[in-house]
Backbone bond lengths (Angstrom), bond angles and torsions (degrees), N, CA, C in turn:
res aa  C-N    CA-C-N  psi(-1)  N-CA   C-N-CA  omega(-1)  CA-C   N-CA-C  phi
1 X - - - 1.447 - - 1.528 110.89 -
2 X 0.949 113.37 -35.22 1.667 132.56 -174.22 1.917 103.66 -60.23
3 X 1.665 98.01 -42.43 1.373 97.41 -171.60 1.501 95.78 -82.41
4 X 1.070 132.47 -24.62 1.714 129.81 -162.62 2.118 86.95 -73.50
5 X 1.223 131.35 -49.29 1.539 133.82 -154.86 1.860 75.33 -72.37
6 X 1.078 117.99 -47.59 1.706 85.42 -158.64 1.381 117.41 -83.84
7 X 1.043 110.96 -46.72 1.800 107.83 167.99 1.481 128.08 -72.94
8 X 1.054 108.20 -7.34 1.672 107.00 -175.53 1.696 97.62 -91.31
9 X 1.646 117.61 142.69 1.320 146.08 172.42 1.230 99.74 -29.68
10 X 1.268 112.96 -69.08 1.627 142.26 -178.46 1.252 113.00 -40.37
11 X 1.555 124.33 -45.02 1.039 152.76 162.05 1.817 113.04 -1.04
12 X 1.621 98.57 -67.18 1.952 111.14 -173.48 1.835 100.96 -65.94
13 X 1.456 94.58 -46.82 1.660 86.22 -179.45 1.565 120.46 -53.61
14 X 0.988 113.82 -50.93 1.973 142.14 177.83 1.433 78.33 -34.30
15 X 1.482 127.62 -81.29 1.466 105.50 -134.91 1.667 93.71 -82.95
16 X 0.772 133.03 -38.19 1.867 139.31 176.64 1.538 98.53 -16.20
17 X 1.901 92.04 -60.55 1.608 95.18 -173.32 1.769 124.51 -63.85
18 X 1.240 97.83 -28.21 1.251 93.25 -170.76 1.907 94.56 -94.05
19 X 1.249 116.06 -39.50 1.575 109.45 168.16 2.018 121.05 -20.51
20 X 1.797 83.13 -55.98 1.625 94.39 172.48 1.276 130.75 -66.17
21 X 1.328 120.42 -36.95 1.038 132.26 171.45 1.582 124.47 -62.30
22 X 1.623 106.95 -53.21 1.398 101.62 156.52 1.411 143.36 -48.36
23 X 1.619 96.78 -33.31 1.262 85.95 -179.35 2.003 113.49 -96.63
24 X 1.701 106.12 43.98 1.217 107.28 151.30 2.407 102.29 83.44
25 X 1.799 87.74 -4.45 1.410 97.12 166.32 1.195 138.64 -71.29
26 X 1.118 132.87 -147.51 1.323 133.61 -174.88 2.009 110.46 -50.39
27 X 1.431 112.57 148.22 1.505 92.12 -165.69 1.828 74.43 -146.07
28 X 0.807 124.38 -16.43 2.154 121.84 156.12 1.003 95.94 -62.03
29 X 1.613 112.55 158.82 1.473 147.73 129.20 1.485 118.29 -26.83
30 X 1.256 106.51 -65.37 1.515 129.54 164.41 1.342 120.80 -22.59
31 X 1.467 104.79 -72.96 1.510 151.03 -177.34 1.654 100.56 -59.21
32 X 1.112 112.16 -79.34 1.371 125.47 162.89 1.597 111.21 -21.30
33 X 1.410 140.13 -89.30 1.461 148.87 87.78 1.463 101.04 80.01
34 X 1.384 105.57 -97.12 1.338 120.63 167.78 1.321 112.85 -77.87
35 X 0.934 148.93 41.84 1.596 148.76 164.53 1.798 87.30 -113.41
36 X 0.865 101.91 -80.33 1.811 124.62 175.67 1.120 106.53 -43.40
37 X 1.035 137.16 44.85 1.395 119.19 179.28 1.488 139.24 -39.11
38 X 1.761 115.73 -37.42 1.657 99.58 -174.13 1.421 98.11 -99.66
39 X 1.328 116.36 2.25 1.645 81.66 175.05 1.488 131.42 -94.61
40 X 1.244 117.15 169.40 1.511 108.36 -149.48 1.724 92.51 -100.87
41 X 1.286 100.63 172.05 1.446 117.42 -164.06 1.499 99.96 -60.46
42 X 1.146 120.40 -52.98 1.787 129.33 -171.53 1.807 109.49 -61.46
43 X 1.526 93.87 -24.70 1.676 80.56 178.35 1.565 108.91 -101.28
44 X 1.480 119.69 -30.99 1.526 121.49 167.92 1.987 101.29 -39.53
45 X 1.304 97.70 -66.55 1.780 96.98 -168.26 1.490 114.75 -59.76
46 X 1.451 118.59 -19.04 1.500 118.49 -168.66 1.648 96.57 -95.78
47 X 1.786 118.84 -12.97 1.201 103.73 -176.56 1.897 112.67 -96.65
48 X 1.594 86.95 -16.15 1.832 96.49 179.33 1.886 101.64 -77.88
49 X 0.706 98.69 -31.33 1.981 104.88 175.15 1.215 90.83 -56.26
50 X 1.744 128.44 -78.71 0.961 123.43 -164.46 1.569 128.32 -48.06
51 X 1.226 112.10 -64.24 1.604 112.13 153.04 1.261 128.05 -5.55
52 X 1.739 100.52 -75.75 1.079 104.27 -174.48 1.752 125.24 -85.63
53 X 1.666 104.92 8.20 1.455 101.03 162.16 1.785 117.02 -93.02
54 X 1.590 116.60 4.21 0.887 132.05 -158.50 1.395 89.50 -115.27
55 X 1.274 145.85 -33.89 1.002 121.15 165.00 2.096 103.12 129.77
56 X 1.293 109.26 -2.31 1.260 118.25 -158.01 1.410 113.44 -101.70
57 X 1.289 104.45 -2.36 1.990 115.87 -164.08 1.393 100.87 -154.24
58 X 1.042 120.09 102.30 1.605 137.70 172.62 1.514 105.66 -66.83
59 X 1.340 128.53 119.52 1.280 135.72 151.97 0.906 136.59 -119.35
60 X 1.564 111.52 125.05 1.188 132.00 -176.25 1.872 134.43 -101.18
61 X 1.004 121.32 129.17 2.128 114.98 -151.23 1.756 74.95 -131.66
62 X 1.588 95.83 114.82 1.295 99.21 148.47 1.334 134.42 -92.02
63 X 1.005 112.29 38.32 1.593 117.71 177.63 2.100 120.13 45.13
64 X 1.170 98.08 39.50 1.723 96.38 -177.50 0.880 100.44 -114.58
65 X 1.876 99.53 -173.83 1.132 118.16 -177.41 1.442 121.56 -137.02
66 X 1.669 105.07 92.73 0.890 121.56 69.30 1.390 98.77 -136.31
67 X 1.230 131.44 142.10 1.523 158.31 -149.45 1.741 98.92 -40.18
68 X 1.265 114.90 124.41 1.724 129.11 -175.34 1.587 93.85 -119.01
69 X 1.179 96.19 115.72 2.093 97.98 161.17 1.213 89.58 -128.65
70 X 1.270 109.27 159.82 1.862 121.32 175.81 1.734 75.09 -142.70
71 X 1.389 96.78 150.23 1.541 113.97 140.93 1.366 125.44 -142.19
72 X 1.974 125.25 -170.49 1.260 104.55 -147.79 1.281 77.87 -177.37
73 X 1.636 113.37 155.65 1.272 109.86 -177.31 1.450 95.91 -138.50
């Protein structure tokens, strides 16, 4: 896994997200979003999937209305 974060493209975004997150930051989409600025919507969501099928970003859906996710690493 270690070798996939450093050579892969994807790679700078990956740790940004979890950078932010650790340090107790943004835990929205939103939030997330605007912290990050250039990356684009399709790679933010394809990189929080990833994360969090990997085990590295806890997500949480409070079931409202209108739709609350927090995440957390």
């Amino acid at each position: 896994m270690q070798a996939e974060l450093r050579h892969a493209p994807e790679a700078k975004w990956r740790r940004l997200i979890l950078y932010f997150l650790a340090q107790g930051g943004p835990t929205r989409y939103g939030e997330l979003r605007r912290a990050i600025r250039d990356v684009s919507d399709k790679m933010l969501i394809q990189q929080l999937k990833e994360l969090e099928a990997d085990g590295l970003v806890k997500r949480t859906d409070y079931k409202e209305v209108p739709p609350r996710v927090n995440r957390r690493s």
